[in-house]
C-alpha positions in Angstrom: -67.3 16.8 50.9 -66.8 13.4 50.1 -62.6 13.8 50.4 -63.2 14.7 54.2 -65.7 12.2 54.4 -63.0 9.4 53.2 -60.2 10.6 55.7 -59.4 9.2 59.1 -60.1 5.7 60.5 -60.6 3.4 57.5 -63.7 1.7 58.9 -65.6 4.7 60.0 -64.2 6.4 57.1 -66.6 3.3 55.4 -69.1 4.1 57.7 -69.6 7.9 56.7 -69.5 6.9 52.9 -72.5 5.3 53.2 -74.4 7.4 55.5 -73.8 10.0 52.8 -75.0 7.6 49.7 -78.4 9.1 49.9 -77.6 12.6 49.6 -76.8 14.3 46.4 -73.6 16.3 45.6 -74.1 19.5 45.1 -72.4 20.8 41.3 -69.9 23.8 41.7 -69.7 26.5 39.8 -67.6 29.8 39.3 -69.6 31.7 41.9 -69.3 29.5 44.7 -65.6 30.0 44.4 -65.9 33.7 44.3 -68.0 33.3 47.3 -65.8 31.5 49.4 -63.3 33.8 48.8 -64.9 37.0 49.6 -65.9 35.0 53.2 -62.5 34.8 53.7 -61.0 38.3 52.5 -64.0 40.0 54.1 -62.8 38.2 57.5 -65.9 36.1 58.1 -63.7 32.9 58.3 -59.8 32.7 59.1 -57.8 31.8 55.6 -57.1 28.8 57.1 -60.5 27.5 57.0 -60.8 27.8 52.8 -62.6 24.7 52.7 -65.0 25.5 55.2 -65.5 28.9 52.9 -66.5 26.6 50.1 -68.7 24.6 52.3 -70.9 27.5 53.5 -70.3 29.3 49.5 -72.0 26.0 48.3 -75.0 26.1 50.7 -75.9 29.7 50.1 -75.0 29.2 46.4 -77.3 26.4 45.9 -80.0 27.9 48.3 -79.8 25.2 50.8 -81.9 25.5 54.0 -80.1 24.0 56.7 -76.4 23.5 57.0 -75.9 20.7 59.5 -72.1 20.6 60.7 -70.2 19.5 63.8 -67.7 22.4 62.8 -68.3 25.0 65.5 -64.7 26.5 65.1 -65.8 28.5 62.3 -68.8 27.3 60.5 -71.5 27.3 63.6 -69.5 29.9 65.3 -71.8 32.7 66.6 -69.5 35.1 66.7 -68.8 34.6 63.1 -72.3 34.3 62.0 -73.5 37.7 61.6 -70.5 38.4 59.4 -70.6 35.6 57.4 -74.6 36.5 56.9 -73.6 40.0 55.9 -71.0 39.1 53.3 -73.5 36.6 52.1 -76.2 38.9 51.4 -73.6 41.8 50.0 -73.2 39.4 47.3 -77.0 38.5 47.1 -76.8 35.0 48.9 -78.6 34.0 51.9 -76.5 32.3 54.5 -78.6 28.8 55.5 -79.6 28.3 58.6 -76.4 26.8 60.2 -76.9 24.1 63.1 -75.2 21.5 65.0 -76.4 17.7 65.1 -77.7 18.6 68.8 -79.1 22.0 68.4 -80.9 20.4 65.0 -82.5 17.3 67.6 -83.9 20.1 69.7 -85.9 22.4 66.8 -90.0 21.1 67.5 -91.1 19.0 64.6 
């Protein structure tokens, strides 16, 4: 999101904004907030992580292959994976394919 994006150091804070020109934001809707909540009651994330709920809700909202995050705490977490996968598809999502920057540089081409 472009608010996390902005926070921090001012100049890499610049930096990021403009490495994420390029890519288009994704519109929200009702369901993605429905979503994000049911990851969160049905204990695939911590409450804590609400805006990480949305994040993934998004992805699997607007069918997005790959969701690229350094944010192995709870998004690439493989322990919360498979949950977050299930609740997903009880609600007739897919979850993407969730990777790290360095598991993403080692896929073949």
């Amino acid at each position: 999101m472009v608010e996390e994006a902005s926070a921090g150091d001012p100049q890499a804070a610049r930096e990021r904004i403009e490495a994420l020109r390029t890519i288009p934001v994704l519109p929200t809707a009702p369901e993605i907030i429905e979503l994000a909540e049911f990851l969160v009651l049905g204990g695939g994330l911590p409450t804590k992580a609400r805006l990480d709920a949305l994040h993934i809700a998004c992805a699997s909202y607007h069918q997005v292959d790959i969701l690229l995050t350094w944010n192995c705490a709870h998004i690439a977490n493989p322990a919360r994976l498979p949950v977050m996968r299930g609740l997903c598809a009880a609600r007739g999502y897919k979850l993407p394919e969730v990777v790290t920057p360095f598991a993403l540089m080692e896929l073949p081409q």
